[in-house]
N, C-alpha and C positions, 0 to 999 in steps of 0.2 A: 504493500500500500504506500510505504514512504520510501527514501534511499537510506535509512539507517543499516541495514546489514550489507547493504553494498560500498558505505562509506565505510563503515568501522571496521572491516576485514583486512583491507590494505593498512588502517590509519596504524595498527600496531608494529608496522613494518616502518614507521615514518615518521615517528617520536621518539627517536632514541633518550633526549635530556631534555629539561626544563630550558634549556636554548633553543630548543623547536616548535614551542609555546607563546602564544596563543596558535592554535591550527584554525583558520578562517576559512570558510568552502560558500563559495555561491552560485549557485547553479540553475538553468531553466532547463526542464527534462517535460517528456510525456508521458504520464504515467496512465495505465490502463487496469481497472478493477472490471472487477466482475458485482456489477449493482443491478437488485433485483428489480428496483425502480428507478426508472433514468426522471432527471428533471432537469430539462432544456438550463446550459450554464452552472446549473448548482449542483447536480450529483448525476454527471455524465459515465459512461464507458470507458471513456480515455478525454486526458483534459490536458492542458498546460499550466505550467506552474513554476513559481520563481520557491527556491526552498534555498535553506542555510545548514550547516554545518559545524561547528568548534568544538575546539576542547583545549582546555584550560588548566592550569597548576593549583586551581584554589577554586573553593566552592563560592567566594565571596566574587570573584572574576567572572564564574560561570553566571551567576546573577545578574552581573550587572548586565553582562553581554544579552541576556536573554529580556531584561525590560529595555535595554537601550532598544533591538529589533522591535520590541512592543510599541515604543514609538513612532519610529517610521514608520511602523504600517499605520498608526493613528492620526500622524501628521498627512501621510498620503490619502487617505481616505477624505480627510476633511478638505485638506490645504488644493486636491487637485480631485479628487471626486466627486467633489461637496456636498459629503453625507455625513453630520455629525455621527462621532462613533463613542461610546462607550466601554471603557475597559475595567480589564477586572479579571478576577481568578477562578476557573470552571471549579466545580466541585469534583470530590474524591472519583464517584461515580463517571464522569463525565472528561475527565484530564485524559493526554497522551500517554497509552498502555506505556510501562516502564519510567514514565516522568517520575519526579520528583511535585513539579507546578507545570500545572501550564495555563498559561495566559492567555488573553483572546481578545479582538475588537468588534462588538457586535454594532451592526448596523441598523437602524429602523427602516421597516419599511413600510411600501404605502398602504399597502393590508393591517398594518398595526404589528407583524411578527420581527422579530427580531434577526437578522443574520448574519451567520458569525463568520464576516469577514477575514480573518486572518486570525493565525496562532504564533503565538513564541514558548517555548519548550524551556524548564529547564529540566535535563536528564538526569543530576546528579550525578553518580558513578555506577548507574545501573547496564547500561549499556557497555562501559571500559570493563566490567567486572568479567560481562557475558562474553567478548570479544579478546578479551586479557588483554587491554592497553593501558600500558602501564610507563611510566619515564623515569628518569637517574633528577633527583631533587639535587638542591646544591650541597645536602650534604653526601649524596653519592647511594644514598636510600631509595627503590626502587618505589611506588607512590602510582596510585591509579589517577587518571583524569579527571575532569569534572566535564560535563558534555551540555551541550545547547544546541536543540534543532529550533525553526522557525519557515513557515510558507504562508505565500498566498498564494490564490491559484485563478484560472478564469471565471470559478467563482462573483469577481469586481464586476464583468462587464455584468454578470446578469443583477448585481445590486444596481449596477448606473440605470438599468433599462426598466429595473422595478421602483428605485427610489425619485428617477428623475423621466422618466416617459409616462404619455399619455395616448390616449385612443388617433393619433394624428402617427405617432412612430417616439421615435428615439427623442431624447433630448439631452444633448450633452453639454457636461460643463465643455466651457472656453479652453480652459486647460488643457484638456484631454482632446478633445474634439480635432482629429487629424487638420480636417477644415473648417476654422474659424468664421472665417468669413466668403458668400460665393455672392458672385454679383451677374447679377442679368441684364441685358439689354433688353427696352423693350423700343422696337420700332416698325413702319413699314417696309416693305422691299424697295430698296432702289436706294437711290442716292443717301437718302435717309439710314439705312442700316447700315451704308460705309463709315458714316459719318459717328453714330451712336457707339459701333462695335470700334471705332480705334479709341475715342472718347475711353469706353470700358476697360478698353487693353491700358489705358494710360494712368487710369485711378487703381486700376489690378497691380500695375507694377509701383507704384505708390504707398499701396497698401501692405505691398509684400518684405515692408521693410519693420513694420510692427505686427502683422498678421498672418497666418495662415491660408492663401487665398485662392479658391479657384474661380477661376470666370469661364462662365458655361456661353460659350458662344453658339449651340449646336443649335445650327439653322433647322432640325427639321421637327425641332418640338416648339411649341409654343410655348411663351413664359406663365401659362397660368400651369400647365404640364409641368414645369420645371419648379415653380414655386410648391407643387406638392411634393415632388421629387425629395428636393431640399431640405423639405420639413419633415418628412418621413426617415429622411438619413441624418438628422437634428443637428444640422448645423446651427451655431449661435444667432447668427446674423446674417441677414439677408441685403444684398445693394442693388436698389432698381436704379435706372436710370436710363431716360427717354430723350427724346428732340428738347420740350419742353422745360426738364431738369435740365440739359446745357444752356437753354438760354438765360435763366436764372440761376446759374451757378452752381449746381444745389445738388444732391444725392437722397432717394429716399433708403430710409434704415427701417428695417423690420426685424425686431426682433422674436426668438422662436420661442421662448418661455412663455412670454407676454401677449405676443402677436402684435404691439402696438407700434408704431410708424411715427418715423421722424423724420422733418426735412433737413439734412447739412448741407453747412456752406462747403463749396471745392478746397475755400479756403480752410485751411487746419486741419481736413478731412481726417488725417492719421491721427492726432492727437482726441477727437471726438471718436474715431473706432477704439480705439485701445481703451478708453475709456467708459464706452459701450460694453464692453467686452469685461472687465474688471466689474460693471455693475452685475451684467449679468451671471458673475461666477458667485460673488457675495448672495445676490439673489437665492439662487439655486440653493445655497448653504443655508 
């Protein structure tokens, strides 16, 4: 289920002395269980996962290393998912077979259930014991490890899609969201959409100095086509911009949380998206 007897087999070969200490491992693997019931993201067949690895000369080190990982996944969650997360320590019943502690960041979601985004591990010496990994201390005394696993796994994306989507699609923090911001032209054929479409191309490469940006220029859909597209693949921000908007200077902004519409000036444009963009991640959170 996890890499612990695939890590600790070699590790005894690989700490000869407390100068080979701390052992740091971080890994992204696919791991594949046998689950009697799948559920799209949260308890699939085979999943991807970022997971950790150490071990340590002192059980006060293995601690520490194990709440420090409890942060970063708490700081991630909030700081770029923006899902407040709640931490704390599973019960007896409930802890990582062989732990010592184990820790966890649950997530609320929009059903009212709680779920439990990420764990951090601490092992103790239960697994050196199992594996016999043991090192030369400074005073030349042979002394087992202290060990800490910790994972998240793709798990997150199906919290972003439950904690932060709605009957329209996806909606994703700014942070995350590969594309930020996409922008459309909207005009007639002819002189008109040469016109619109370099305009587009011009504020896209403007934009791509604060944002993630793509500009969907594909002539064969029309922009209310594309404006659902958009908002089903929950980009933050959306940029129209017509014959009309150039002669007024202007850019319309739609955002996807809200759906509400603003006019900007050409002027400052990057400074008003980035700042779009910052509302909208606080929002979310």
């Amino acid at each position: 289920p996890t890499s612990e007897t695939i890590i600790w087999a070699p590790d005894r070969n690989w700490i000869p002395s407390y100068r080979d200490l701390p052992l740091l491992y971080n890994q992204w693997a696919n791991v594949v269980r046998w689950e009697l019931r799948t559920r799209l993201f949260l308890r699939t067949t085979e999943f991807l996962w970022q997971e950790g690895h150490t071990a340590h000369a002192t059980e006060q080190e293995a601690e520490e290393e194990t709440l420090r990982m409890l942060e970063v996944y708490r700081r991630f969650s909030e700081d770029y998912m923006a899902i407040p997360a709640v931490t704390g320590v599973k019960t007896e019943s409930e802890k990582f077979a062989g732990a010592l502690r184990t820790y966890c960041i649950e997530a609320m979601m929009r059903d009212k259930k709680a779920l439990q985004a990420g764990t951090s591990h601490n092992l103790g010496q239960n697994f050196a014991k199992a594996f016999d990994v043991t090192f030369l201390d400074e005073e030349g005394n042979r002394q087992l490890v202290w060990a800490t696993s910790w994972g998240v796994s793709t798990r997150l994306v199906g919290a972003v899609v439950m904690a932060h989507g709605d009957d329209q699609g996806l909606m994703l923090p700014p942070r995350l969201a590969p594309v930020q911001v996409v922008i459309v032209p909207i005009y007639r054929s002819g002189p008109e959409q040469e016109a619109v479409t370099q305009k587009a191309r011009e504020v896209a490469a403007r934009l791509r100095a604060v944002a993630r940006v793509k500009l969907d220029d594909r002539e064969q859909y029309k922009p209310g086509w594309k404006f659902n597209e958009w908002e089903q693949a929950g980009v933050p921000v959306r940029l129209e911009i017509g014959p009309k908007d150039m002669e007024k200077g202007q850019v319309v902004l739609v955002r996807r949380d809200s759906r509400e519409k603003a006019f900007a000036p050409m002027e400052g444009l990057e400074r008003a998206v980035e700042s779009l963009l910052e509302r909208i991640q606080a929002g979310l959170l």
